[in-house]
TIMI-782383 format. One record per residue (C-alpha): residue number from 1; x, y negated, z negated; residue in one letter. Coordinates in pm, whole numbers. Layout:
<atoms>
i	X	Y	Z	aa
NUM	X	Y	Z	A
...
</atoms>
This chain:
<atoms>
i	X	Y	Z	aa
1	12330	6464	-737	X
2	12686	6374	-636	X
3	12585	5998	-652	X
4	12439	6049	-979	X
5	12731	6258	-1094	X
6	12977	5998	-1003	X
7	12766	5704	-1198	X
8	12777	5905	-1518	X
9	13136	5960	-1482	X
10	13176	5544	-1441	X
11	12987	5521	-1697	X
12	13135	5715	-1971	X
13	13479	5596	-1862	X
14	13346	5244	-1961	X
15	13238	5377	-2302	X
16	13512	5566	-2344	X
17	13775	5296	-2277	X
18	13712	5106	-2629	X
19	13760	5378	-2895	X
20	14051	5503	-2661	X
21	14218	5149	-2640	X
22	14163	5149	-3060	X
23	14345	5466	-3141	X
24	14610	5357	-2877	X
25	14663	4986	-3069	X
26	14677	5179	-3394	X
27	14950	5400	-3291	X
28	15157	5104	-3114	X
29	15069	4901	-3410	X
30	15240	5195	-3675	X
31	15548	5243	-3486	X
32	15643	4871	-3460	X
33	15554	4825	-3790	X
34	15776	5183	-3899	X
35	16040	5074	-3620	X
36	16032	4712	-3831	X
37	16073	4855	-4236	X
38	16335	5105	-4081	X
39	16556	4842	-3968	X
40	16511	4587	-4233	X
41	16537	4846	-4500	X
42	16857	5028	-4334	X
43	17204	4966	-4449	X
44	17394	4723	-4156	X
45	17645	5015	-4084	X
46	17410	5281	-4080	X
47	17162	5083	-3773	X
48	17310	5155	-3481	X
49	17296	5590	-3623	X
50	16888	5450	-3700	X
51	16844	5340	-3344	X
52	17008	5649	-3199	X
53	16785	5876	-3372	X
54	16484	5680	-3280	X
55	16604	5706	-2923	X
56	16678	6059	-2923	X
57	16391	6194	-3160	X
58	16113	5976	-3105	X
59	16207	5818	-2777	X
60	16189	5503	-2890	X
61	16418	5255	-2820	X
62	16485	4892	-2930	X
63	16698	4594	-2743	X
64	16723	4265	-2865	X
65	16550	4047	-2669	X
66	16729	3720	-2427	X
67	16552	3476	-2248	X
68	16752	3598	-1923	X
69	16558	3956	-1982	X
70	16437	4073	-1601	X
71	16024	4184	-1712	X
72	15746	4334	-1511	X
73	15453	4264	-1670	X
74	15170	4526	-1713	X
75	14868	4589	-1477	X
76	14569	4410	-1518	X
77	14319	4648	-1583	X
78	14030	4661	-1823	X
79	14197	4969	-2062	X
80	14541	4744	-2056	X
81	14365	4446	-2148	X
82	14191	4578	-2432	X
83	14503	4772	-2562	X
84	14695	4420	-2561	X
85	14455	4233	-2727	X
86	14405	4479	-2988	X
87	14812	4507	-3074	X
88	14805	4128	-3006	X
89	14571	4100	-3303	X
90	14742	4289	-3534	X
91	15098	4189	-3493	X
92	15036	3837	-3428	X
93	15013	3618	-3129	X
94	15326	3556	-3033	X
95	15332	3945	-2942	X
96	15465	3986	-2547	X
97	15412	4309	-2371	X
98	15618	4434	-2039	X
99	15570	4744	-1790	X
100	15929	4772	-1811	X
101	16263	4619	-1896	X
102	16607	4562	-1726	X
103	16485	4845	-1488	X
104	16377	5061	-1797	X
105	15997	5140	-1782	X
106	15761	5205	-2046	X
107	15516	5007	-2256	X
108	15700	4748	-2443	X
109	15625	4546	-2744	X
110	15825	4249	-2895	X
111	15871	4243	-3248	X
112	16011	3993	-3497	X
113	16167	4138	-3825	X
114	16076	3812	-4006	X
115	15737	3602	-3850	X
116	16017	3308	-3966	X
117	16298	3464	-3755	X
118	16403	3339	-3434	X
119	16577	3640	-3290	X
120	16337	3869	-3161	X
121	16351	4258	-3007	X
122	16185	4531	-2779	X
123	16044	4804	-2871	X
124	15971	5068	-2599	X
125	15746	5350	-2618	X
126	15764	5643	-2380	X
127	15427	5631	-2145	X
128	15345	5946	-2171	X
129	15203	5845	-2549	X
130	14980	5627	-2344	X
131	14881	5799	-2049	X
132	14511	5844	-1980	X
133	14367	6185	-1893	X
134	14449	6269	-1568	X
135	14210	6180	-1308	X
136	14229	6546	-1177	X
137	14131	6692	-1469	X
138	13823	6470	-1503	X
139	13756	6569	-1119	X
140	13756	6933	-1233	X
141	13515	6888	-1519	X
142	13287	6651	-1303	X
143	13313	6935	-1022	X
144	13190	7200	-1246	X
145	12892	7007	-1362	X
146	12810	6902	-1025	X
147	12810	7285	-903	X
148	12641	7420	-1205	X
149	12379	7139	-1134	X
150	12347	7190	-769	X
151	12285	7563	-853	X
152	11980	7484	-1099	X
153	11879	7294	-835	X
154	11945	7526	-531	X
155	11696	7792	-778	X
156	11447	7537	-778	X
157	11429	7412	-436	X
158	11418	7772	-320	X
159	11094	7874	-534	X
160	10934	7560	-314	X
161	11134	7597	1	X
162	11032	7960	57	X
163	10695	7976	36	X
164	10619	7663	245	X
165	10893	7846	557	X
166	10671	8088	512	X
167	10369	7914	540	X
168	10511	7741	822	X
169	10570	8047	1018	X
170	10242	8218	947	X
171	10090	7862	1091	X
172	10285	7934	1407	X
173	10172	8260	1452	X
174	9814	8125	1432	X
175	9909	7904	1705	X
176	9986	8176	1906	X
177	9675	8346	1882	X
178	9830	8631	1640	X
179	9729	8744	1273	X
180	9977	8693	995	X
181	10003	8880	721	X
182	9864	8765	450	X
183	10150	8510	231	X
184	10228	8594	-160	X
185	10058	8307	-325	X
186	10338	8253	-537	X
187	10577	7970	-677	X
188	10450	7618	-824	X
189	10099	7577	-853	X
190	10088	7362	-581	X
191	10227	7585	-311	X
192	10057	7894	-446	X
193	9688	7722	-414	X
194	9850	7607	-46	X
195	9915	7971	44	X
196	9602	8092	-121	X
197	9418	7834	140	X
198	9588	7944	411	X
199	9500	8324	354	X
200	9196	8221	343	X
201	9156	8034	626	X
202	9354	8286	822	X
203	9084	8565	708	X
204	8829	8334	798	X
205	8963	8272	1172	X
206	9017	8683	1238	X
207	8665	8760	1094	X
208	8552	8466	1355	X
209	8755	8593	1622	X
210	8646	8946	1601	X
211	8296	8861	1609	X
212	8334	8637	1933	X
213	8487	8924	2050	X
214	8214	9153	1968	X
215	7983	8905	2138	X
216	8156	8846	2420	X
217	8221	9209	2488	X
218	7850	9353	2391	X
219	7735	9080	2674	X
220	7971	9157	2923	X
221	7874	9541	2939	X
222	7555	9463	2880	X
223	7517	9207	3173	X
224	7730	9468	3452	X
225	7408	9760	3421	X
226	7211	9546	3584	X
227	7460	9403	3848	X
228	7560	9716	3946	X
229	7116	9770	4001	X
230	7144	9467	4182	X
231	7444	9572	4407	X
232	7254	9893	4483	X
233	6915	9684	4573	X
234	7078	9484	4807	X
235	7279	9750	5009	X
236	6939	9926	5042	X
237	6703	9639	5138	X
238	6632	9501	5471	X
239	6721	9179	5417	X
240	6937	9066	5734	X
241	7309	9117	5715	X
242	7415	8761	5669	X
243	7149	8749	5313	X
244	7292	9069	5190	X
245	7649	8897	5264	X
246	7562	8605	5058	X
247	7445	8811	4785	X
248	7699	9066	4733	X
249	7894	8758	4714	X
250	7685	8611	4445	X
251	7717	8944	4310	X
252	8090	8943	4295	X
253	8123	8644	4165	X
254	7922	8709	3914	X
255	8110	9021	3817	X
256	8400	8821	3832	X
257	8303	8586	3556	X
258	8184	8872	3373	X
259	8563	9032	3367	X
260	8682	8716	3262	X
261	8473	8688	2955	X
262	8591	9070	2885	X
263	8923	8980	2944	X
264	8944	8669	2680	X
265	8766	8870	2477	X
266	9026	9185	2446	X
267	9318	8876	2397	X
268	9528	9182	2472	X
269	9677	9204	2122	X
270	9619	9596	2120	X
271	9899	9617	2388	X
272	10189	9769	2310	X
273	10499	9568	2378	X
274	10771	9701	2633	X
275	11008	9578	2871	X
276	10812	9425	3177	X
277	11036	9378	3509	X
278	10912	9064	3651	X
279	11029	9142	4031	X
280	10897	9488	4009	X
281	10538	9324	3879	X
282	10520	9115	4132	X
283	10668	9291	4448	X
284	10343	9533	4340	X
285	10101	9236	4317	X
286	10271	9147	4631	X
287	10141	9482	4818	X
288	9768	9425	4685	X
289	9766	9095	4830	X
290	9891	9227	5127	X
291	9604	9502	5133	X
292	9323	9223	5103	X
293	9475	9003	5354	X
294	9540	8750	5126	X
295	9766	8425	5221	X
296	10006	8477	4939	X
297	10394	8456	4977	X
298	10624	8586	4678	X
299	11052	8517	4668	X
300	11201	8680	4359	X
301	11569	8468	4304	X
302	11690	8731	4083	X
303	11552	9033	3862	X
304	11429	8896	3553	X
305	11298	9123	3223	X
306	11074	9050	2923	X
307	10961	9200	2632	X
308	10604	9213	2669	X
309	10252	9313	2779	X
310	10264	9469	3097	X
311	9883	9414	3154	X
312	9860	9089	2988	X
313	10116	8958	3208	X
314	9977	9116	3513	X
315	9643	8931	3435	X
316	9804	8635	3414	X
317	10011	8615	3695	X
318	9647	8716	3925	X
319	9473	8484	3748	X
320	9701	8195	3854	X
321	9697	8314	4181	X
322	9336	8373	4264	X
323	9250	8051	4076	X
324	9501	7894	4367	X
325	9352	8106	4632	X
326	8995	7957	4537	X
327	9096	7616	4570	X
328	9364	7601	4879	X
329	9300	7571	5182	X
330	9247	7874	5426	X
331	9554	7813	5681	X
332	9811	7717	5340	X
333	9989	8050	5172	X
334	9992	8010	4811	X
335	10372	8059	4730	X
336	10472	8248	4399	X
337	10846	8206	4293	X
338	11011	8411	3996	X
339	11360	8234	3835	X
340	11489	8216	3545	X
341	11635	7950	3304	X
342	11875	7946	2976	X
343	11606	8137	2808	X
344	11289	8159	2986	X
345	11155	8354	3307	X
346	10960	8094	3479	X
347	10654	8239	3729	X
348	10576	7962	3975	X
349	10259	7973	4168	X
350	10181	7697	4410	X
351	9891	7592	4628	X
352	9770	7309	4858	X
353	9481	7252	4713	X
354	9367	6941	4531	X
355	9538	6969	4206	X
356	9465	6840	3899	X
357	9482	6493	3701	X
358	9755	6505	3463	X
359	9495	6372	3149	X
360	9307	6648	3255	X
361	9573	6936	3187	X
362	9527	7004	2841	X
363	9161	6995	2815	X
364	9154	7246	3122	X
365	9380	7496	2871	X
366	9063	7523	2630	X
367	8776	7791	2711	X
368	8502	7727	2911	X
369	8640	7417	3018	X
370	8605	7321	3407	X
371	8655	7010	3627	X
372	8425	6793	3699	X
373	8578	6641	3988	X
374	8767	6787	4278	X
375	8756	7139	4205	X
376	8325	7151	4091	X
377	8249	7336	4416	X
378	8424	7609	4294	X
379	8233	7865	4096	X
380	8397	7963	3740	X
381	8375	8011	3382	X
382	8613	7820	3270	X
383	8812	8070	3128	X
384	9088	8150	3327	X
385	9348	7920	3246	X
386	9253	7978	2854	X
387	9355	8331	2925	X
388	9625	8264	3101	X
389	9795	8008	2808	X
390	9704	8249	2585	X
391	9910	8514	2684	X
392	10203	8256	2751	X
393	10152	8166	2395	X
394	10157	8516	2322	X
395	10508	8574	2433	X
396	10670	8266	2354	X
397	10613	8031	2644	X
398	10372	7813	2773	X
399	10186	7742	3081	X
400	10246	7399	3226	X
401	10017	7292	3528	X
402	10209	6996	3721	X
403	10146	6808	4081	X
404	10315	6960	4385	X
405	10533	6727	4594	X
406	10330	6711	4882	X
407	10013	6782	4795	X
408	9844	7070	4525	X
409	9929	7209	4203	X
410	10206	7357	4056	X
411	10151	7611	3747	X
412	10447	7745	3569	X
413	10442	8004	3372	X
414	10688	8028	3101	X
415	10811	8360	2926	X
416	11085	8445	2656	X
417	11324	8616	2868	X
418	11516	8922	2776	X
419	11947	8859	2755	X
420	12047	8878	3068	X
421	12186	9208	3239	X
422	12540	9267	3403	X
423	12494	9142	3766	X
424	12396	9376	4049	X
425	12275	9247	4374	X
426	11946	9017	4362	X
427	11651	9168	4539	X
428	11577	8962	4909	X
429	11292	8680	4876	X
430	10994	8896	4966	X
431	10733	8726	5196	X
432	10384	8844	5246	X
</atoms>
């Protein structure tokens, strides 16, 4: 708009220049022609009074003119050129023009009282009868069309700006697993059908959602009666110990999977958000391991708060960790580390085990998704990482799975972090 602006301004100086340069050459044209009648027509005696008067009323002054006269001529621009010509025309061709005279500036004309006489004169005129608008003045005009313009526009951006941000953040909120509310399908027609698509395909992902939920849960309770029979049946029967070992096992593992599929299906949405103390979390976690005679070792750097879900989190942090325990080896601890960055706590859990290929990372993220490689003797559903980036997603982080220097894998994961509080002294690394 400033561009175009500034080309309409060029262009109606252009078209403004010709009937300005007219009206200019008429006015020169009258007083030389005035100037000319007054002095022919003037008594000898009474001239020199004439050209005092002209001087001091009119500021117009007239010199004879000498061929030793000191001249600066006038600028070459387009306005000048067409004012000279125009004069030029009029008062004949032998007509000379100056910027100034003898030191004396102005626009000056030469004049002849006879076309036969030889003697000729100047004729100044102040410049201020010439002067163009001042370029400051157009500037202001120019400015307050520009703003007025950019305002019409700023009012019509905004009715298509808005709704698409909008749009745009709903989409994210999908992304994280959350349900917008529904957008005003409002604004141009375009955008309006775009938001009325979007509402409902957002109603169309909750209803789908809720039902796998449904499903998921309805199985899940469903399946744990008769586990819990089974349990019972193999406590009781004769079977020698080492079968009922490998069975309760089976058993386990089996209710394992089945709290997995609950969890993913309760997304944890219904959670109230709080603060969550990350050390405090873990230096519990760190106790239960203890308990079960687990191999894991925790170090806190520094206390480290979020605004979260306390058992979403907790799920996440044990389902990175038992998914390491599964898959390192017996005599290697699986280390957890909590730090922090500019704006993210970062929960490190590390094993020994035999990681995972890095094309393989993302599709690993998606439910029920397992790999078919070096970790297929492990028994799964496929779900725990999928819950895990969910509830990353869930408060604004990620989960990034990386290779371990050394040897294993290395899954961080990342959580908005709270602003950070005045310092007190950091907790010890704590090692279990």
């Amino acid at each position: 708009m400033v561009i175009s602006s500034a080309v309409w301004y060029q262009i109606f100086r252009h078209f403004e220049q010709e009937p300005r340069s007219r009206d200019l050459a008429q006015m020169v044209v009258s007083v030389v022609n005035l100037t000319r009648t007054a002095l022919i027509n003037a008594e000898a005696s009474r001239r020199r009074e004439l050209l005092i008067d002209l001087a001091a009323l009119e500021g117009i002054r007239i010199y004879p003119a000498e061929a030793s006269d000191v001249l600066t001529p006038l600028p070459q621009t387009r306005p000048m050129s067409l004012l000279t010509r125009r004069v030029r025309k009029n008062l004949g061709e032998g007509t000379r023009f100056a910027a100034s005279w003898e030191g004396l500036e102005g626009f000056w004309v030469s004049f002849r009282l006879d076309p036969q006489d030889r003697d000729e004169f100047w004729v100044m005129l102040p410049t201020d009868r010439l002067v163009r608008p001042r370029a400051v003045d157009w500037l202001g005009w120019a400015g307050v069309a520009l703003g007025l313009s950019l305002a019409a526009a700023y009012v019509i951006v905004s009715r298509v700006n808005r709704p698409l941000r909008n749009i745009a953040s709903a989409a994210r909120a999908v992304g994280r697993g959350e349900t917008p509310a529904p957008l005003t399908e409002e604004g141009p027609a375009d955008v309006a059908e775009v938001a009325r698509a979007f509402n409902q395909m957002a109603g169309d992902l909750a209803s789908l959602d809720a039902d796998r939920r449904l499903i998921l849960a309805g199985v899940s309770h469903d399946l744990r009666t008769p586990l819990a029979r089974l349990r019972l049946g193999v406590e009781l029967s004769s079977s020698s110990d080492e079968d009922r070992d490998a069975m309760s096992t089976d058993i386990d593992e089996m209710d394992r999977i089945i709290g997995q599929f609950v969890d993913f299906a309760r997304d944890g949405q219904s959670e109230i958000r709080k603060t969550v103390d990350l050390a405090e979390m873990l230096a519990e976690l760190d106790g239960h391991y203890d308990r079960l005679g687990k191999p894991v070792r925790f170090t806190m750097h520094e206390p480290v708060e979020v605004a979260g879900r306390p058992l979403g989190l907790r799920r996440a942090v044990t389902n990175l960790i038992d998914n390491a325990l599964r898959y390192a080896p017996g005599d290697a601890p699986v280390e957890v580390v909590l730090s922090r960055s500019a704006d993210h706590a970062l929960i490190e859990v590390l094993d020994r085990g035999p990681g995972i290929p890095e094309d393989q990372v993302e599709r690993l993220k998606r439910p029920f998704t397992r790999l078919e490689t070096a970790r297929t003797d492990v028994k799964g559903s496929g779900l725990g990482l999928a819950i895990v980036d969910r509830i990353a997603r869930s408060h604004d982080g990620g989960l990034s799975l990386m290779a371990r220097d050394g040897g294993g894998l290395r899954a961080v994961l990342r959580l908005a972090a709270r602003a950070k509080a005045p310092d007190h002294p950091s907790k010890m690394p704590v090692t279990a």
